[in-house]
N, C-alpha and C positions, 0 to 999 in steps of 0.2 A: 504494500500500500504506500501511494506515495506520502511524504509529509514536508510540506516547508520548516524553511528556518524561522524561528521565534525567538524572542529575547527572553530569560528569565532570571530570577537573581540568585544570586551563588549561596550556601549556604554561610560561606564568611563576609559577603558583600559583594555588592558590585552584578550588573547587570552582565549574563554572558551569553553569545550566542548561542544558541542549543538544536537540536532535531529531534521532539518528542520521538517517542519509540512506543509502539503499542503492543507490540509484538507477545502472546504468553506463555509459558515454560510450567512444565509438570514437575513436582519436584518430587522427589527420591521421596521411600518410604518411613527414611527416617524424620525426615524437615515432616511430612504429614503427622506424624504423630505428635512431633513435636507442638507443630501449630494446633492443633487440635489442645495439647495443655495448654498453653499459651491462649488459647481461646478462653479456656474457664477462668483462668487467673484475671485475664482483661476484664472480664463480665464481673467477676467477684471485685476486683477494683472501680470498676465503674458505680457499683453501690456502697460505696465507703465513704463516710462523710469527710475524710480527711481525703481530697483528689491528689495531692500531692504524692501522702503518702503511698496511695495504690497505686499510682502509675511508677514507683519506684518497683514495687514486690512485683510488678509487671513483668519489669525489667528483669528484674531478678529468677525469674522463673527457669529460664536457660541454663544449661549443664556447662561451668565453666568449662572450655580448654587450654591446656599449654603452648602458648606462642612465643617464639624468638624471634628477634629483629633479622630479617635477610640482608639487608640494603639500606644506606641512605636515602632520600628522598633528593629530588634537585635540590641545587643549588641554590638555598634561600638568598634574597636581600640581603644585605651587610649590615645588622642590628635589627634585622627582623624575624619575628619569631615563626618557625614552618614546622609542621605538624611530623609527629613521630609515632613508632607502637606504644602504644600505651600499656601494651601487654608482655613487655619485658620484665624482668627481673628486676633491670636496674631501675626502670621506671616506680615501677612499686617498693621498690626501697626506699627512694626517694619522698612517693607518698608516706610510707609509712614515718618517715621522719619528720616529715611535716605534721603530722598530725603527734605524734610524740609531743614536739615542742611544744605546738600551741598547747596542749596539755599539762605543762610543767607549767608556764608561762599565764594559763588562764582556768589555773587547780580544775580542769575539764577531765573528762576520762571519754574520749570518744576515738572508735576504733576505722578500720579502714573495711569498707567491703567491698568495692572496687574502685576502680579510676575506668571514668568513663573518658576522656583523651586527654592528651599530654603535647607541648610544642616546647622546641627549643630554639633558642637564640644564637647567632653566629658570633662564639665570642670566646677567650681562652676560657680553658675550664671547662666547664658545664653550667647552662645555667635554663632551668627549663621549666615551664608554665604546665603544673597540672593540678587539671579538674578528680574533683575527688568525690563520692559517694561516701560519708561517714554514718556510723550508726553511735548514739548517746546511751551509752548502757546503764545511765541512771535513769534516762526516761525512755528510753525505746526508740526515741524520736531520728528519722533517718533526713536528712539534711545532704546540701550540696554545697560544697566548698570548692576556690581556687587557691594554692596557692605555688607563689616562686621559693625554687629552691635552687643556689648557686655554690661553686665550691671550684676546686681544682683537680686535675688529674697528677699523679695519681693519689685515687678516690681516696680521700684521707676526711676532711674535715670541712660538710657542709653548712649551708647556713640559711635559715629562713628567712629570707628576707618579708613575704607576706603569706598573711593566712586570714582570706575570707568567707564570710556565708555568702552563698546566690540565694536569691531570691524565687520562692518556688514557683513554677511555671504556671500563666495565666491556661484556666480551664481550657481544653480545646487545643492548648499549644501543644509543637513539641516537646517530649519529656526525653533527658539520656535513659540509655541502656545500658549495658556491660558491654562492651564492644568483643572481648574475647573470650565469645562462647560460639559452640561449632554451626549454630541456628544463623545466628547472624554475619560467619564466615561463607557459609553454603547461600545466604542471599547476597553476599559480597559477588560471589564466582555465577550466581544469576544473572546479576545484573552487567558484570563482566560477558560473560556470553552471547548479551542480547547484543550490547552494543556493537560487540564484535561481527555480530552474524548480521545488521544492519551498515556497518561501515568498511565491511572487510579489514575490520582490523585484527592486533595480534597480540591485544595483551593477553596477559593473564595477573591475577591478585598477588602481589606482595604482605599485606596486611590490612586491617581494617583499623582507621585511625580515630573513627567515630562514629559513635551509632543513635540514633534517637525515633522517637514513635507517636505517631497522631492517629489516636481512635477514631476513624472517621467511620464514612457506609463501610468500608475494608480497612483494615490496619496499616498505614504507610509507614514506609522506613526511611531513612532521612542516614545514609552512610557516606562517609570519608573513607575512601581507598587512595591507597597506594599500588599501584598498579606499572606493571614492567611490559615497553613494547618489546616482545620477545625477538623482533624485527633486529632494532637497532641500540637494544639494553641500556635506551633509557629510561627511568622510574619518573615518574609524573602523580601529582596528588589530583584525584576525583572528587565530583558531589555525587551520589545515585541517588533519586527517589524510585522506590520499591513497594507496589500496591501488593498485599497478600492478601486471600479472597477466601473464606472459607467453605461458603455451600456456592459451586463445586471447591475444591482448595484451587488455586492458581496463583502466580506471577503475573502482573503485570509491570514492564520499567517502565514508568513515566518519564524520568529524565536524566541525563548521564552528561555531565560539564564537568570538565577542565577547571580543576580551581587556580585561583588568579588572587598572587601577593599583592 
């Protein structure tokens, strides 16, 4: 089917050229099952008087996986921050030290349950911006936090420079997810496929560098990939929007841009 070019906005900003893609993909046995829990979790969060909260445990519902970083991402700006795995080791060390601090620093006790993305800075050292999922194990209360953590190599002696709450997502918005669970890897390499099989192109997923979800008529996914043209091995960061459809189950991509610093 043919489709013209349209403009749409990027999920970090900025107006980008685009070519909707309608095209829908059956998924494996396993993503059906999965969507199918994933369905009741939504419906039980949808009736909670706290929306925040249930759109987290939403999120939550997926069977973490183990991811390592393959690759760099291009070559950021010089003092600009470009997106990373969030689901590295070092990545989440680093959470957890942030959240350490501001604990000692603000007699807090609250823990890490994941980081939903993470972006570093071009700059000696390390120094890198991550979003965090915390749980308050005095009151239950799950909460989302950023903050910067910078330090030098070799990894010896970091330092938080900031630790804040976000502000929970207005009704109807997107909400984060875990980004590294094997559900939302398998809609990474969907939405990966489509584009390909519409542009004749040759990536394939490196990581998923962010994930988020809008209960709409169908569930949209809202991902950050990192993605490798296996053509000419360069890694480039993606936006996909991802409709998942339950009665029948299906994919559909809505739309696949080139994110732009």
């Amino acid at each position: 089917m043919a489709s013209s070019m349209t403009m749409a906005t990027s999920f970090f900003g900025g107006a980008v050229a685009t070519k909707p893609a309608t095209a829908t993909t059956r998924p494996s046995q396993q993503t059906v099952r999965a969507l199918m829990d994933l369905e009741k979790v939504v419906a039980a969060a949808a009736e909670t008087t706290n929306t925040r909260r249930g759109l987290v445990l939403a999120g939550m519902a997926a069977v973490a996986a183990s991811s390592v970083a393959k690759a760099a991402t291009a070559a950021p700006i010089l003092g600009a921050y470009s997106p990373v795995n969030p689901c590295t080791p070092e990545i989440l060390e680093n959470a957890k030290f942030a959240v350490s601090e501001y604990n000692k620093k603000n007699n807090a006790a609250l823990v890490v349950e994941y980081v939903t993305s993470a972006e570093s800075r071009a700059a000696p050292g390390f120094n890198y911006q991550i979003w965090i999922v915390a749980k308050d194990t005095r009151t239950g209360d799950i909460k989302r936090y950023v903050a910067v953590v910078v330090g030098k190599y070799p990894y010896t002696s970091p330092e938080l420079l900031s630790f804040d709450e976000i502000p929970p997502p207005l009704l109807g918005a997107y909400s984060p997810l875990n980004p590294c669970t094997l559900e939302i890897l398998e809609f990474a390499k969907i939405a990966v496929s489509e584009y390909n099989n519409k542009n004749k192109a040759a990536l394939a997923v490196e990581y998923v560098t962010s994930a988020e979800t809008a209960p709409v008529a169908a569930i949209n996914y809202k991902l950050g990939i990192a993605a490798k043209d296996t053509r000419t091995g360069t890694i480039d960061n993606y936006v996909a929007v991802v409709a998942s459809k339950f009665k029948p189950i299906q994919f559909e991509l809505i739309s696949f841009e080139p994110l732009r610093n």
